[in-house]
PyMOL commands that place a pseudoatom at each C-alpha (Angstrom):
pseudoatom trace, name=CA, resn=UNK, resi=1, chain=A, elem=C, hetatm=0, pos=[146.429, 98.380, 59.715]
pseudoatom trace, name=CA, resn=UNK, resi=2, chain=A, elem=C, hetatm=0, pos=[149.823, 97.189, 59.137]
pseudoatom trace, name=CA, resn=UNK, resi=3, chain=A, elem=C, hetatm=0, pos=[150.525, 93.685, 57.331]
pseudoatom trace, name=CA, resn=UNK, resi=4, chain=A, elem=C, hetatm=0, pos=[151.758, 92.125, 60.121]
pseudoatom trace, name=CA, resn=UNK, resi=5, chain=A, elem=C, hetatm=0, pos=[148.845, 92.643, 63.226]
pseudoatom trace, name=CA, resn=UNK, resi=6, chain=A, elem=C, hetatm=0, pos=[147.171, 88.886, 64.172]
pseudoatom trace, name=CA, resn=UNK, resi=7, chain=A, elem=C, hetatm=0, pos=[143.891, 88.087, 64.224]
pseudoatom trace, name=CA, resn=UNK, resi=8, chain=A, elem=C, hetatm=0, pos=[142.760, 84.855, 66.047]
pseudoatom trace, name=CA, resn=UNK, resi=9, chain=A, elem=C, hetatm=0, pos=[141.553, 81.858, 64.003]
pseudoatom trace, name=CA, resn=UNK, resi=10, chain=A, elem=C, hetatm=0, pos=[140.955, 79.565, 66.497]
pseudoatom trace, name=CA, resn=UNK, resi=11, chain=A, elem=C, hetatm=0, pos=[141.257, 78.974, 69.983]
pseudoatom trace, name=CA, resn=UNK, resi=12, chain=A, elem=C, hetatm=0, pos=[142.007, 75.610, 72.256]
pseudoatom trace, name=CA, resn=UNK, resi=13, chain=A, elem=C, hetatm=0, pos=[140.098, 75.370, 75.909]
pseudoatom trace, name=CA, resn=UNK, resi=14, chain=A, elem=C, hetatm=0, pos=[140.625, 73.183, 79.030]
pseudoatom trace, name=CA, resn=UNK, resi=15, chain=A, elem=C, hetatm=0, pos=[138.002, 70.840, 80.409]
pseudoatom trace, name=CA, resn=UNK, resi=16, chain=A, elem=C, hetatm=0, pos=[136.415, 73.881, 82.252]
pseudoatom trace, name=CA, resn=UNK, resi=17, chain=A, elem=C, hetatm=0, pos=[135.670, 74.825, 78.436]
pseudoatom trace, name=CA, resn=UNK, resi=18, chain=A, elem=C, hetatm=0, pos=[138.500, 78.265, 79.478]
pseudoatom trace, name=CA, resn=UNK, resi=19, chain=A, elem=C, hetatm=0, pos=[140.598, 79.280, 76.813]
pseudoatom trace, name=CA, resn=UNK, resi=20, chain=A, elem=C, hetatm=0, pos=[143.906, 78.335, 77.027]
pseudoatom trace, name=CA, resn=UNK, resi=21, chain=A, elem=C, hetatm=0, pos=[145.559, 79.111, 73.628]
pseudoatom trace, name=CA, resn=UNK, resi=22, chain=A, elem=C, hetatm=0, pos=[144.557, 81.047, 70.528]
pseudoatom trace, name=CA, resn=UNK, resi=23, chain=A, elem=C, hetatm=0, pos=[145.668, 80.428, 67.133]
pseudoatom trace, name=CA, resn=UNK, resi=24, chain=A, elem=C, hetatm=0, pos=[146.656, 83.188, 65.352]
pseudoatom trace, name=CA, resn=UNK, resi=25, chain=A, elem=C, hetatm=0, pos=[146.501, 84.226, 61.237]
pseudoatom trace, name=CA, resn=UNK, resi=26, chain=A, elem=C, hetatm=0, pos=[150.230, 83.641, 60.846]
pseudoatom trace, name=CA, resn=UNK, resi=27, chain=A, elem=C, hetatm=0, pos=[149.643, 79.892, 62.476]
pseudoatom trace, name=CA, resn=UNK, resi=28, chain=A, elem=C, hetatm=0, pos=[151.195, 80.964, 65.337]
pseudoatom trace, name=CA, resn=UNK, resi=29, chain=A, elem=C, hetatm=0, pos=[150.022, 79.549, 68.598]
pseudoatom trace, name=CA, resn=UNK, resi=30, chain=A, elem=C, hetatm=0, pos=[150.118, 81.677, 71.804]
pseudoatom trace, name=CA, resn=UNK, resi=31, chain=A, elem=C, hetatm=0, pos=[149.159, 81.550, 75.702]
pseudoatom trace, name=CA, resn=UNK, resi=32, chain=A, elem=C, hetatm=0, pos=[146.583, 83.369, 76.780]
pseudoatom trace, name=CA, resn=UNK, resi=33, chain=A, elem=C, hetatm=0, pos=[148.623, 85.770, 78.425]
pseudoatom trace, name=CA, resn=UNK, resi=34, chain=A, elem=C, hetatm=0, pos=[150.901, 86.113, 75.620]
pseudoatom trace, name=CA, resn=UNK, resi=35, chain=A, elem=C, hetatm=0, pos=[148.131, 87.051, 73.995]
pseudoatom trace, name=CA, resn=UNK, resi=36, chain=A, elem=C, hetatm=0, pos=[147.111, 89.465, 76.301]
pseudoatom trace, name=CA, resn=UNK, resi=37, chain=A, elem=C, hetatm=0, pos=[150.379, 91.475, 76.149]
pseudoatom trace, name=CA, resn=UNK, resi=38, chain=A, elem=C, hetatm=0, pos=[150.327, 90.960, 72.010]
pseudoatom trace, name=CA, resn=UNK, resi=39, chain=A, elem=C, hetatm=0, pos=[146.818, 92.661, 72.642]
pseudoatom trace, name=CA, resn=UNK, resi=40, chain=A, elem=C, hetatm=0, pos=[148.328, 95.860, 74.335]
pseudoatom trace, name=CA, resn=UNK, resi=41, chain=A, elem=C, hetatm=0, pos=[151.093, 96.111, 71.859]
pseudoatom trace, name=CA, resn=UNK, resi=42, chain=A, elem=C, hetatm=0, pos=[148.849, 96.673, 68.973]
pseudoatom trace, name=CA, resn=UNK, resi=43, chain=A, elem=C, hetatm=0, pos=[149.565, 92.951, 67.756]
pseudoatom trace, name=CA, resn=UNK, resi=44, chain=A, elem=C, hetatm=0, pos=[146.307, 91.349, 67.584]
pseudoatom trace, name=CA, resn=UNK, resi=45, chain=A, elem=C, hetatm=0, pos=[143.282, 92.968, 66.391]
pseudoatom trace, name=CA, resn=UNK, resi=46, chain=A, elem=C, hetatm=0, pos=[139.643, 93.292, 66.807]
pseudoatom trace, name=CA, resn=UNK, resi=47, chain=A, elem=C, hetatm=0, pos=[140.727, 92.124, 70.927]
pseudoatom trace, name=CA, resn=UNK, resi=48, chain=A, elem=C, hetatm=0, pos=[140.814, 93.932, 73.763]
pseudoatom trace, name=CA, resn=UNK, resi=49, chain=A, elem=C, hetatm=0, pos=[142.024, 93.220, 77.307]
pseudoatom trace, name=CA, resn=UNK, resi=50, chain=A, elem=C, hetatm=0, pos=[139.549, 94.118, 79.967]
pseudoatom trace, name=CA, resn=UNK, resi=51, chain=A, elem=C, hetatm=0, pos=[139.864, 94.052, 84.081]
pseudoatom trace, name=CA, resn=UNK, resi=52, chain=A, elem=C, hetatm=0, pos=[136.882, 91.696, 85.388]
pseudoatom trace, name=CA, resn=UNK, resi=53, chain=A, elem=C, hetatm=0, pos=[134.975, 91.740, 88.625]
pseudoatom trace, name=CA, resn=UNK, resi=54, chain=A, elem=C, hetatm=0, pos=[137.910, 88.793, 89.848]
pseudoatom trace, name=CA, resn=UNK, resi=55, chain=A, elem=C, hetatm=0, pos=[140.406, 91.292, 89.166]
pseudoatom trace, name=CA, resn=UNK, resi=56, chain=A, elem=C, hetatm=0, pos=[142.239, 89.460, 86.633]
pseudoatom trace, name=CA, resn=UNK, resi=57, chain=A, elem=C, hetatm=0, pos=[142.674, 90.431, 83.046]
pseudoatom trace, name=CA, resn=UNK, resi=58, chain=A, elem=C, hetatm=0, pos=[140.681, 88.645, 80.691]
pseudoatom trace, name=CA, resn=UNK, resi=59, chain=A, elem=C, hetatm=0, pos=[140.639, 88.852, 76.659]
pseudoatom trace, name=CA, resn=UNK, resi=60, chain=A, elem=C, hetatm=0, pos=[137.349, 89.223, 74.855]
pseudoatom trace, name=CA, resn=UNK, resi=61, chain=A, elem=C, hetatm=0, pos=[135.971, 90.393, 71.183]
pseudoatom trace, name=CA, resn=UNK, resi=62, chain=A, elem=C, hetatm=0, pos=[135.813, 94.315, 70.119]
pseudoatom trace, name=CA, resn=UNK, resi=63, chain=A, elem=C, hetatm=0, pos=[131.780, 94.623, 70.271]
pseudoatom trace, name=CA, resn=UNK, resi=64, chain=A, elem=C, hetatm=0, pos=[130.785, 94.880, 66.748]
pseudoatom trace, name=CA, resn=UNK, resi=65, chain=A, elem=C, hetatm=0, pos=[127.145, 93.375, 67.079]
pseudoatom trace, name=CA, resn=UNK, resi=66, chain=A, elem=C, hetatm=0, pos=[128.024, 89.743, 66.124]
pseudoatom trace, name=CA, resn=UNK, resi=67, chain=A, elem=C, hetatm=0, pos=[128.496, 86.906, 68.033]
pseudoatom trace, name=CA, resn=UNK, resi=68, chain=A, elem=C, hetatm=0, pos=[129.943, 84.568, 65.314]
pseudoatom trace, name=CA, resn=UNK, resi=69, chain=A, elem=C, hetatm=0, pos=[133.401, 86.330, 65.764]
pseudoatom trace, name=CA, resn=UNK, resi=70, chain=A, elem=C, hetatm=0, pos=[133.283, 86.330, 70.048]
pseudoatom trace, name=CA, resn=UNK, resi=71, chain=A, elem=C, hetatm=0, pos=[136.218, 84.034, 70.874]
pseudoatom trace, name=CA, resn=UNK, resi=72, chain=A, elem=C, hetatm=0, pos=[134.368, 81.505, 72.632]
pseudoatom trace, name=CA, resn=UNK, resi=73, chain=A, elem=C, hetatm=0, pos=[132.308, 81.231, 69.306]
pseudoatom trace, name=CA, resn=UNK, resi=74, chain=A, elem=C, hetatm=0, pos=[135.561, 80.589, 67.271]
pseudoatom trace, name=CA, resn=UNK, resi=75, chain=A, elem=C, hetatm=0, pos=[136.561, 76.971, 66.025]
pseudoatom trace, name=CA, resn=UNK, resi=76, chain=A, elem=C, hetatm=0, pos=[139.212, 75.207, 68.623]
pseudoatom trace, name=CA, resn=UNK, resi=77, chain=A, elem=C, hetatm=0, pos=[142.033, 73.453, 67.583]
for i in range(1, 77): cmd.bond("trace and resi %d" % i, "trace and resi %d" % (i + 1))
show_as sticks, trace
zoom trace
């Protein structure tokens, strides 16, 4: 993977406890849909962007078997 592909470090939620923002390796903060298109382009890994049963787009974790790393699990800043 190249040098400069995100990961997210942390993430800030809304009083419905949705995500909102994610904080990225860099320091970077982004929108959620920001992050969603940095997602597609191959700029943040270990995400993917998946269509739900609403219809929207939503974010979540690449499975991997852990829950420590799902982003709802992830510190909040």
């Amino acid at each position: 993977m190249s040098d400069n592909i995100e990961q997210v470090v942390a993430v800030r939620k809304n009083g419905d406890g949705d995500i909102v923002d994610l904080k990225l390796t860099s320091g970077r903060v982004v929108d959620y849909k920001t992050a969603q298109a940095m997602v597609k382009n191959n700029e943040i890994e270990h995400l993917n962007v998946f269509r739900g049963r609403d219809g929207d787009e939503h974010l979540r974790s690449d499975p991997d078997g852990r829950t420590d790393n799902n982003l709802d699990n992830l510190p909040t800043f």
